[in-house]
C-alpha positions as CSV (number, residue, x, y, z in Angstrom):
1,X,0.0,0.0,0.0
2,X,1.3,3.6,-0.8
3,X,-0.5,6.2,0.5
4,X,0.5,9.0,-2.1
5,X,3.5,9.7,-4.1
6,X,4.0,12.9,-6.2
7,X,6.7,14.6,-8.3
8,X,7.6,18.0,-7.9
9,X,7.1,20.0,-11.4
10,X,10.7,20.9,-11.8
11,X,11.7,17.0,-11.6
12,X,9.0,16.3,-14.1
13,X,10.1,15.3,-18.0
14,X,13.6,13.4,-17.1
15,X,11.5,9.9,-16.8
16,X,11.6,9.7,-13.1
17,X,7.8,9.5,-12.5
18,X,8.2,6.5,-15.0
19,X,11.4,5.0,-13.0
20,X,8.9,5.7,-9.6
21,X,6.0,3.9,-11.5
22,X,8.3,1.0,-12.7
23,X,9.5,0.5,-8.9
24,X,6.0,0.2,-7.1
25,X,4.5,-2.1,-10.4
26,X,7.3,-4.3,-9.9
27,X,7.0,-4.2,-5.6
28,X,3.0,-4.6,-6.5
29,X,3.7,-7.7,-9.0
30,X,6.1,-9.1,-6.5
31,X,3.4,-8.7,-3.5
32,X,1.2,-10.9,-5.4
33,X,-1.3,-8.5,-6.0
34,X,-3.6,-8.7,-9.6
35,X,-3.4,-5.6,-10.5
36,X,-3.2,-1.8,-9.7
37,X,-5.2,0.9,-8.2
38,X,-5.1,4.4,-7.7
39,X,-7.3,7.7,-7.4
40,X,-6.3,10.7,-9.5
41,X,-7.1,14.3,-9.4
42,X,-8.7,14.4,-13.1
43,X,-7.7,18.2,-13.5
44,X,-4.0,17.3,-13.1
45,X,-3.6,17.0,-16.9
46,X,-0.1,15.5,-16.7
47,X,-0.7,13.0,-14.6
48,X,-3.7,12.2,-16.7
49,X,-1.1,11.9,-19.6
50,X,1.0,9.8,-17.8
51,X,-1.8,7.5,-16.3
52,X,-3.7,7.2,-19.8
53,X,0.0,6.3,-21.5
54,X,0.8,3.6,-18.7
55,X,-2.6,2.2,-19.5
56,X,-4.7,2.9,-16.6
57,X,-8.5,3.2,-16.9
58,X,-11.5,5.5,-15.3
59,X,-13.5,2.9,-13.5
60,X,-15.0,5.0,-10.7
61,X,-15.3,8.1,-9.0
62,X,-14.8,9.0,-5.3
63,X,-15.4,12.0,-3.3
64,X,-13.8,13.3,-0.4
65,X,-14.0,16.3,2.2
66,X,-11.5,18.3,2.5
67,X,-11.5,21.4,4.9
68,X,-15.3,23.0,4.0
69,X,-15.0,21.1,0.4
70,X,-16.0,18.0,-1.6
71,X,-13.5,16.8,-3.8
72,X,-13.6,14.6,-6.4
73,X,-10.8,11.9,-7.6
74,X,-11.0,9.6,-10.4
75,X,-10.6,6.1,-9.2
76,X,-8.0,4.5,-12.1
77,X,-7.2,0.7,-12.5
78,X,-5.3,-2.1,-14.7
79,X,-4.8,-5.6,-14.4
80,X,-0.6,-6.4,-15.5
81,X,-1.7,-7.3,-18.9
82,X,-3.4,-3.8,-19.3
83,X,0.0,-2.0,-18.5
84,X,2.3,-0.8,-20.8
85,X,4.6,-3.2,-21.6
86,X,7.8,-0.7,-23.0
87,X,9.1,-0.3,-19.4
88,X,12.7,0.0,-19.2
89,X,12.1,-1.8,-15.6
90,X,13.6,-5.6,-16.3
91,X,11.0,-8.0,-15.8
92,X,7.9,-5.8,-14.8
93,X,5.8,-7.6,-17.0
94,X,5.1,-11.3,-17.1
């Protein structure tokens, strides 16, 4: 389980979020689990990018307080297969 894990804008574009990604898939895959899941903040357009390119899909929405506010994440899933498989990570994908 990892509570949340973000990337500073200035360290964004080298391919670290990609090396980060790489390292829980494989830690996730090694855990046993089927699959990934994570919410997303759907007006983060970048992350969207990245999420949509790694193969992740919209399957639900969730809503959370905040403060006085509602917010709203996008709840984003894959099963390994549904991943993409051009990770430089050796042996993330079976």
């Amino acid at each position: 389980h990892l509570e949340k894990l973000y990337l500073r804008r200035f360290m964004q574009g080298f391919g670290i979020g990609r090396q980060l990604w790489d390292v829980v898939v494989e830690s996730a895959m090694a855990s046993g689990a089927k699959g990934i899941c994570l919410t997303h903040y759907p007006l983060n357009v970048r992350a969207s990018g990245f999420y949509n390119r790694l193969g992740l899909q919209k399957i639900a929405e969730t809503v959370y307080r905040c403060g006085n506010g509602d917010y709203y994440d996008w709840v984003l899933a894959a099963s390994w297969s549904d991943l993409d498989k051009t990770s430089e990570c050796k042996g993330m994908m079976a």
